[in-house]
Backbone as ProteinMPNN parsed JSONL, in Angstrom:
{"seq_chain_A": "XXXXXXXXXXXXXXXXXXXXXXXXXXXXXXXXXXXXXXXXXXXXXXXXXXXXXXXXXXXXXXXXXXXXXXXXXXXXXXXXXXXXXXXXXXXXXXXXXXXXXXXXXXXXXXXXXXXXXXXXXXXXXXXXX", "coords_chain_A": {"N_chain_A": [[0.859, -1.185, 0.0], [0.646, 2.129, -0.59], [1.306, 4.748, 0.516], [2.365, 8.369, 1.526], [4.569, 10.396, 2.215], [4.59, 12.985, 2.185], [2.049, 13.936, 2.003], [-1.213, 14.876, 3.544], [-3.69, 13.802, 5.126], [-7.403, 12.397, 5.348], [-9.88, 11.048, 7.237], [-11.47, 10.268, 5.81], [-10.491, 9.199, 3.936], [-9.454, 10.857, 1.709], [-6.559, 12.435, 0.04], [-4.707, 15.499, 0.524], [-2.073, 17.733, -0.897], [-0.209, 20.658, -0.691], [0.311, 22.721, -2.73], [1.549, 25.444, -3.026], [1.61, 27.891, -1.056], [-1.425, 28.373, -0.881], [-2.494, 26.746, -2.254], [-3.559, 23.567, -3.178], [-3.737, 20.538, -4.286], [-6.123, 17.542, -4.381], [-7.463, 14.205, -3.794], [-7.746, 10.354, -3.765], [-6.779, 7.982, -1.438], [-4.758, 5.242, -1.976], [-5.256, 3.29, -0.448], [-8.295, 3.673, -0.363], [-8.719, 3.841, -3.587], [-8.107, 1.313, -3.787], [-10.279, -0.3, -2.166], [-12.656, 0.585, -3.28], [-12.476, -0.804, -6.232], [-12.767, -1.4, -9.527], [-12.444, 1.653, -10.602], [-14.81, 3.594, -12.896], [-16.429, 5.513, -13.748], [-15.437, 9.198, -13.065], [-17.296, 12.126, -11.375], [-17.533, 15.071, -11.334], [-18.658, 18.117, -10.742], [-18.597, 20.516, -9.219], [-16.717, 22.918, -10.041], [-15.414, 25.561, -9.778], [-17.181, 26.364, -7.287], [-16.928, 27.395, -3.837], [-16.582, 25.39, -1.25], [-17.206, 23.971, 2.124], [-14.972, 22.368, 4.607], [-15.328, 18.83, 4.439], [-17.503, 18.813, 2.918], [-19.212, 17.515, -0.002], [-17.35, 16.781, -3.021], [-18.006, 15.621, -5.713], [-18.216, 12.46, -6.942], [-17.172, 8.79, -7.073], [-17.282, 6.513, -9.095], [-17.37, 3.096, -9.074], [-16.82, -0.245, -10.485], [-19.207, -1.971, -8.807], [-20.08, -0.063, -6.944], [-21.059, 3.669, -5.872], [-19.223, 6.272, -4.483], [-19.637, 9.105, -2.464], [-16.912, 11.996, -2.612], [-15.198, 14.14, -0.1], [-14.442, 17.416, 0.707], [-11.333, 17.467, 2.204], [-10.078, 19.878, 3.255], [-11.182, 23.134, 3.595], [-11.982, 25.074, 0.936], [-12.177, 26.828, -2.743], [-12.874, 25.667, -5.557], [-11.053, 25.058, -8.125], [-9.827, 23.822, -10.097], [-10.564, 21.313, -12.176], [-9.759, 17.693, -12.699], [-9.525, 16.99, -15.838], [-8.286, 14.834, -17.063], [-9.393, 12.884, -15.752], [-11.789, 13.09, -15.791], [-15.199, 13.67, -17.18], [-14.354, 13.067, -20.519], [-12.328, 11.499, -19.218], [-9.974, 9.243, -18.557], [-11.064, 7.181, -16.368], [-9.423, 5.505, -14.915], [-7.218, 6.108, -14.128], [-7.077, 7.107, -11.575], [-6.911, 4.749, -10.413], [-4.716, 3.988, -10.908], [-3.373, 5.507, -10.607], [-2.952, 7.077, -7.654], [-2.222, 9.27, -6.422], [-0.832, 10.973, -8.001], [-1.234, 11.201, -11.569], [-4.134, 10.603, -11.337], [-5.193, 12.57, -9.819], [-8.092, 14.812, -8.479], [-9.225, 17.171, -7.622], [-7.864, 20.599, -7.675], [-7.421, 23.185, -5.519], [-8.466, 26.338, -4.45], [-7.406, 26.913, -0.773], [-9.238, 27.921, 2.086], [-9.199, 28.214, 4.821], [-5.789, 27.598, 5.631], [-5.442, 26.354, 8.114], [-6.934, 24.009, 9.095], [-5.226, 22.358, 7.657], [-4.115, 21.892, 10.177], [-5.84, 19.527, 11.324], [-5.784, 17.421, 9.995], [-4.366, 13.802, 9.056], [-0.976, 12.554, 9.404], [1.432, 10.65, 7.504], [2.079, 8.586, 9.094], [0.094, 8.101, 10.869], [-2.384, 7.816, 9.521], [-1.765, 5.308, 8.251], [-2.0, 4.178, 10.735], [-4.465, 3.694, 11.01], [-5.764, 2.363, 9.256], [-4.614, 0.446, 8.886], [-2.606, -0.581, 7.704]], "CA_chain_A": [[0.0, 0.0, 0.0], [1.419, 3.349, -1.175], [1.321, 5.966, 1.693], [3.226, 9.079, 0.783], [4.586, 10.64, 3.47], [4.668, 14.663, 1.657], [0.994, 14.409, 1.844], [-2.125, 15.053, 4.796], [-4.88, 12.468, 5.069], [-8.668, 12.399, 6.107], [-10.692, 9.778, 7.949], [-12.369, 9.91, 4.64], [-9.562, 8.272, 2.504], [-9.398, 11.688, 0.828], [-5.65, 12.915, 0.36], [-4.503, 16.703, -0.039], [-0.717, 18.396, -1.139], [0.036, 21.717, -0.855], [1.828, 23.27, -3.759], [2.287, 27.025, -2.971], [1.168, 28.487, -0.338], [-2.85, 28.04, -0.241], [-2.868, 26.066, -3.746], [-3.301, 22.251, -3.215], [-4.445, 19.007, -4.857], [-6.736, 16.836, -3.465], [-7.495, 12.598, -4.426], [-8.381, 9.823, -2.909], [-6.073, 7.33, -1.31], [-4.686, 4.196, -2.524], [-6.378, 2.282, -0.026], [-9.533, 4.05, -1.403], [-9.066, 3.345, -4.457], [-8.343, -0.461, -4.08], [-11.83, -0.736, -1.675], [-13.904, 0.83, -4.234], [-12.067, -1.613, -6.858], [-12.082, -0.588, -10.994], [-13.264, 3.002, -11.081], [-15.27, 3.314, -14.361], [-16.292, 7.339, -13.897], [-15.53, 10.2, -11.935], [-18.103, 12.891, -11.746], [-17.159, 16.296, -10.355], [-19.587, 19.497, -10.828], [-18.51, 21.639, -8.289], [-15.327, 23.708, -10.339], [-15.617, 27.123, -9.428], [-17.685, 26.777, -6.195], [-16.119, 27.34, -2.234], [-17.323, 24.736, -0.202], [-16.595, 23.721, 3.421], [-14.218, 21.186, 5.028], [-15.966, 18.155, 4.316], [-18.71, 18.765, 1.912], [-19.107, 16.615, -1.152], [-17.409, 18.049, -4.216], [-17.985, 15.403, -6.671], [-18.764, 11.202, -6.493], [-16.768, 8.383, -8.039], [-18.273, 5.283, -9.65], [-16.874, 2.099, -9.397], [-18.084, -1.277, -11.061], [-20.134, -2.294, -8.068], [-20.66, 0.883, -5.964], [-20.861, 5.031, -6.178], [-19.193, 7.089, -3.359], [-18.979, 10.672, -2.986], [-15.442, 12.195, -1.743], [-15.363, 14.518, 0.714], [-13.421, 18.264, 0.755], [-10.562, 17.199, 3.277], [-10.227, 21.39, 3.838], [-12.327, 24.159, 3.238], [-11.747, 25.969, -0.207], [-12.235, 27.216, -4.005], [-12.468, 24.481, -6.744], [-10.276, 25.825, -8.894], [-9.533, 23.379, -11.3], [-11.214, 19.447, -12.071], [-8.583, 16.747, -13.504], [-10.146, 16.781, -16.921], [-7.51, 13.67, -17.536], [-10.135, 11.98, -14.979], [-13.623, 13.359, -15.451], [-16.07, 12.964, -17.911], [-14.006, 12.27, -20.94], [-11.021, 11.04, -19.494], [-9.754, 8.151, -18.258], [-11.331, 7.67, -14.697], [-8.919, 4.448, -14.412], [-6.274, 6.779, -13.743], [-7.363, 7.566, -10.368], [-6.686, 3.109, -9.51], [-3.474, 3.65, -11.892], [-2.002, 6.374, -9.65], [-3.98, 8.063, -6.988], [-1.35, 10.438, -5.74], [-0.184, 11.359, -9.136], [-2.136, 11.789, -12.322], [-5.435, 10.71, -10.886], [-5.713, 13.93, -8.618], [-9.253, 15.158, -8.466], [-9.294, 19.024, -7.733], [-6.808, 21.551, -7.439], [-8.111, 24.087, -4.464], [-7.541, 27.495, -3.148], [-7.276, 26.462, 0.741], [-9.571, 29.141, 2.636], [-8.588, 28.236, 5.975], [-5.11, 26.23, 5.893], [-5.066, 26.07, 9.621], [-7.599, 23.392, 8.85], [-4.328, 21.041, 7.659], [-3.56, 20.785, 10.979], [-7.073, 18.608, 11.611], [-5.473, 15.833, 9.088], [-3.517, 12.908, 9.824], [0.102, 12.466, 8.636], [1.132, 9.35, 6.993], [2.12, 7.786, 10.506], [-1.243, 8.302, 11.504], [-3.276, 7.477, 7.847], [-1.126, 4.098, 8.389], [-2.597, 3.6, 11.899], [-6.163, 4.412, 10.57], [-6.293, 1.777, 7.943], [-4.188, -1.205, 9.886], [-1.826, -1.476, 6.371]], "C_chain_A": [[0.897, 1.237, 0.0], [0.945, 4.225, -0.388], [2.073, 7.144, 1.564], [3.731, 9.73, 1.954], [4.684, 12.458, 3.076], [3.158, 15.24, 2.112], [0.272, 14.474, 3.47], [-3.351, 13.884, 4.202], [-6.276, 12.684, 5.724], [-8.899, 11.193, 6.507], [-11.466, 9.383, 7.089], [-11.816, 9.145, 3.661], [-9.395, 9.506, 1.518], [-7.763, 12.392, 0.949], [-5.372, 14.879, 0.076], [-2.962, 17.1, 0.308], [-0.718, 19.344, -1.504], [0.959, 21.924, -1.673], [2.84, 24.521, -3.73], [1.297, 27.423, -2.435], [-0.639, 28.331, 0.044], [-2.869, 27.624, -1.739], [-2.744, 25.017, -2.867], [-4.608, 21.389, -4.043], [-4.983, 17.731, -3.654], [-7.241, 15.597, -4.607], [-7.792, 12.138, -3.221], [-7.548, 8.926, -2.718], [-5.86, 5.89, -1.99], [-5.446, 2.96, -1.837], [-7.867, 2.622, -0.311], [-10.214, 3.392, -2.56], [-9.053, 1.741, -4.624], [-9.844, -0.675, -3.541], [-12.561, -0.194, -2.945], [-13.531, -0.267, -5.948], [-11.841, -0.768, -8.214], [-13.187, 0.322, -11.02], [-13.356, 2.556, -12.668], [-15.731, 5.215, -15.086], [-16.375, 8.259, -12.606], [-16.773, 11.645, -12.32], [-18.119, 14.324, -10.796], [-17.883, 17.789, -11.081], [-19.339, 20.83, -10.639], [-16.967, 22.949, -8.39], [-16.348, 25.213, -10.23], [-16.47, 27.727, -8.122], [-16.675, 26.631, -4.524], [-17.033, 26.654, -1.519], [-16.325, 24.752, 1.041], [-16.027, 22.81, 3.442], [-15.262, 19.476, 5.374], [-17.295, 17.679, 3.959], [-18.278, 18.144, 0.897], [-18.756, 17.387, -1.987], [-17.138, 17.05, -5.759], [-18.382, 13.514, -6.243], [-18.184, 10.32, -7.876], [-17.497, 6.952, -8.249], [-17.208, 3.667, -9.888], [-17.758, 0.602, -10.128], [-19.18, -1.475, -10.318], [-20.643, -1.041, -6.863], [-20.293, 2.19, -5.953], [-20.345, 5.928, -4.506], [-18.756, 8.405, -3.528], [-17.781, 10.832, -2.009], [-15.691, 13.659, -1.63], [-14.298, 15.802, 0.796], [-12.284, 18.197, 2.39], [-10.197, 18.764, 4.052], [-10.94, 22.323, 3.259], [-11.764, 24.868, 1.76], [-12.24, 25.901, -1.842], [-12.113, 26.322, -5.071], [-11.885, 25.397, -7.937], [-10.034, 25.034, -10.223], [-10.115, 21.63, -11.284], [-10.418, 19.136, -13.232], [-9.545, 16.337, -14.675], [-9.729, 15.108, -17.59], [-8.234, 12.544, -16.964], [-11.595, 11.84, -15.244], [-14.325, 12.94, -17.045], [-15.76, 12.15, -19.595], [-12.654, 11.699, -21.075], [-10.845, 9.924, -19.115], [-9.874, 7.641, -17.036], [-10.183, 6.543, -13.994], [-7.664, 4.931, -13.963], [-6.031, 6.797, -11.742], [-7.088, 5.86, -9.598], [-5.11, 2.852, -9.912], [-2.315, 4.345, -11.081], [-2.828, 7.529, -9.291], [-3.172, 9.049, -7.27], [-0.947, 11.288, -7.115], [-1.575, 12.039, -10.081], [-3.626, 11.509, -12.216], [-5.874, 11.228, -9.828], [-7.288, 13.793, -9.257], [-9.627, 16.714, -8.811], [-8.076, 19.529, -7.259], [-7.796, 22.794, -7.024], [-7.313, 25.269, -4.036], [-8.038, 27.251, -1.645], [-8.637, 27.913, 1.237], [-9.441, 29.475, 3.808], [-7.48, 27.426, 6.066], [-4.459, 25.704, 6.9], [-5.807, 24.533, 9.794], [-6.756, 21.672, 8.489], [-4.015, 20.412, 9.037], [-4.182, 19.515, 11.682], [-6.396, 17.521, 11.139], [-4.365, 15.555, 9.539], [-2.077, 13.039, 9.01], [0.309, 10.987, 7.959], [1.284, 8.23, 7.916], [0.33, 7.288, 10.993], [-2.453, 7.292, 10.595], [-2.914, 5.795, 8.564], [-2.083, 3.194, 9.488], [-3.837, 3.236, 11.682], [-6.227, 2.882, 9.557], [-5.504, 0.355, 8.091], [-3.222, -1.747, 8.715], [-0.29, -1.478, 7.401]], "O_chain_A": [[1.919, 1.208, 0.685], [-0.188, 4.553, -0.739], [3.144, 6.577, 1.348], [3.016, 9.452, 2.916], [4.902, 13.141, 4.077], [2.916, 16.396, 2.459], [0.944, 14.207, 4.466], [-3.632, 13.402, 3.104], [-6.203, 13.247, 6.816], [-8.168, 10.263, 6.167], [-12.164, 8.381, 7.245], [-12.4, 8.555, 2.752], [-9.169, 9.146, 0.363], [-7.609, 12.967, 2.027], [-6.125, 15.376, -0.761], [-2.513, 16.92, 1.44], [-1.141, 19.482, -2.652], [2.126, 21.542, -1.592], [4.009, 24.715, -4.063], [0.187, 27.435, -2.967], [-1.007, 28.19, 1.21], [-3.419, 28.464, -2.451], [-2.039, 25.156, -1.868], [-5.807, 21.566, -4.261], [-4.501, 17.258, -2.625], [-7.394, 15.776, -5.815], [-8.014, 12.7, -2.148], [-7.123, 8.595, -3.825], [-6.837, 5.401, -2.556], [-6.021, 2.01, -2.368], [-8.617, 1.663, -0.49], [-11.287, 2.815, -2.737], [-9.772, 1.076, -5.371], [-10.653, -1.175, -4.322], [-13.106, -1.101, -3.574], [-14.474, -0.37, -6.733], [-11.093, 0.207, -8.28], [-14.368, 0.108, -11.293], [-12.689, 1.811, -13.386], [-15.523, 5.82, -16.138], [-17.039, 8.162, -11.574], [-16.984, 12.015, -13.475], [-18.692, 14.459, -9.715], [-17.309, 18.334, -12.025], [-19.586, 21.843, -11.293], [-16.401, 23.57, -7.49], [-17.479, 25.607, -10.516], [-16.566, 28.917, -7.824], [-15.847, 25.743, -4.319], [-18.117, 27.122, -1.168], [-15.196, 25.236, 1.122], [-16.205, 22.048, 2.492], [-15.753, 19.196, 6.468], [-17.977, 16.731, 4.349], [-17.063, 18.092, 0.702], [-19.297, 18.483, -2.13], [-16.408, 17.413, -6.682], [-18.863, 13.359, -5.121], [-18.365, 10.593, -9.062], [-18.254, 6.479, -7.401], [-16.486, 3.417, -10.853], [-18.977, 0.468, -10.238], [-20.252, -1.244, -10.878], [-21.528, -1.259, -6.036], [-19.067, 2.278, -6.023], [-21.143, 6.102, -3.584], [-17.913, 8.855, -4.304], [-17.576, 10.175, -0.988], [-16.174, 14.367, -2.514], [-13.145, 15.405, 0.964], [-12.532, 18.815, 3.426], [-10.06, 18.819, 5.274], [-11.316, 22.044, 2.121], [-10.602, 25.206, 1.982], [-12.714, 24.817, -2.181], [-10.972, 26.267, -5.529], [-12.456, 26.349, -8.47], [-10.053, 25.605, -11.313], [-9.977, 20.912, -10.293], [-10.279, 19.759, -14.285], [-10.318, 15.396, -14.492], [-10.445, 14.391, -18.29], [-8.003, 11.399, -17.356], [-12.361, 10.9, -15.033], [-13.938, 12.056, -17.81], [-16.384, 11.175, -20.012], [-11.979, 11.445, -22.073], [-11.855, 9.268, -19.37], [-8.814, 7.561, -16.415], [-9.986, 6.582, -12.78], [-6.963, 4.116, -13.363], [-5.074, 6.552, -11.008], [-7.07, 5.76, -8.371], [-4.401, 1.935, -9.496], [-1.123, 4.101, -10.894], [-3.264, 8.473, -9.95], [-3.327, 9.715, -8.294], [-0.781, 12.492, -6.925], [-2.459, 12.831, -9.756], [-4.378, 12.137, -12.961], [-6.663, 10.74, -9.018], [-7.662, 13.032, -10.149], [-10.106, 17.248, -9.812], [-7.338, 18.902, -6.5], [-8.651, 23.308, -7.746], [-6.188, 25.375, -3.549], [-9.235, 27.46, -1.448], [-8.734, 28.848, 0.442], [-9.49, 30.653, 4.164], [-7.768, 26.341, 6.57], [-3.463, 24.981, 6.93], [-5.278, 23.807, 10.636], [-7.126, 20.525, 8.737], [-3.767, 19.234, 9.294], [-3.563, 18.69, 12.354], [-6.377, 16.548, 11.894], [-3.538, 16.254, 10.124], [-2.108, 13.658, 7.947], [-0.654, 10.222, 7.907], [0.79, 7.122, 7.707], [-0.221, 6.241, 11.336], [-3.135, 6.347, 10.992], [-3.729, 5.214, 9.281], [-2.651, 2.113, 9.336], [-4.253, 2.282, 12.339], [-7.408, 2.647, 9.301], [-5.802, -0.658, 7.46], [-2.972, -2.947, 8.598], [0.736, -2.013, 6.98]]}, "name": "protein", "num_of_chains": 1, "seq": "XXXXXXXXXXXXXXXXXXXXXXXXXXXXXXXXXXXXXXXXXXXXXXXXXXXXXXXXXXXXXXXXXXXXXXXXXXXXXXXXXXXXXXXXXXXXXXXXXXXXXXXXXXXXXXXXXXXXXXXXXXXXXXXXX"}
């Protein structure tokens, strides 16, 4: 199981990496993506709206079951992984969470809010890998 240790973690399986200063990318972990098995589509709506720390900002589809993922911190959808969403390749996101099957790229609005999430020590503990 692929744990990264650069990144922050939710209780949701949702990961997020800060790039510069209140920019970051947000996905869904590798143990995520193995439980939900072969994603087939991702479906994300919510580019250009500010939601809160743990509001839904989009719902992925696997063969046997749909879950929505969860804003791990409060902020600005700024950008949706087109390489993922409606006509891209949602298998990306089982191919390589952390990488090219990001989700959104966020402006942070509180990023005091990182310090709520787990590190990868923690993620680790959380998920018994």
């Amino acid at each position: 199981m692929n744990i990264p240790e650069n990144l922050k973690y939710s209780a949701d399986h949702e990961w997020i990496r800060v790039e510069d200063g209140d920019i970051a990318y947000v996905g869904i972990t590798d143990f995520a993506q193995h439980e939900l098995g072969d994603i087939v589509f991702v479906d994300i709506t919510t580019e250009g709206e500010t939601l809160e720390k743990g509001e839904v900002f989009g719902s992925i589809e696997a063969v046997k079951t749909v879950s929505d993922v969860l804003l791990p911190v409060g902020g600005e959808i700024l950008e949706v992984n087109t390489a993922v969403g409606d006509d891209g390749e949602a298998s990306l996101v089982n191919n390589d969470p952390y990488g090219e099957g990001w989700l959104v790229k966020i402006r942070m609005t509180n990023p005091a809010e990182l310090e709520e999430l787990m590190d990868s020590a923690a993620y680790v503990a959380l998920i018994g890998a």
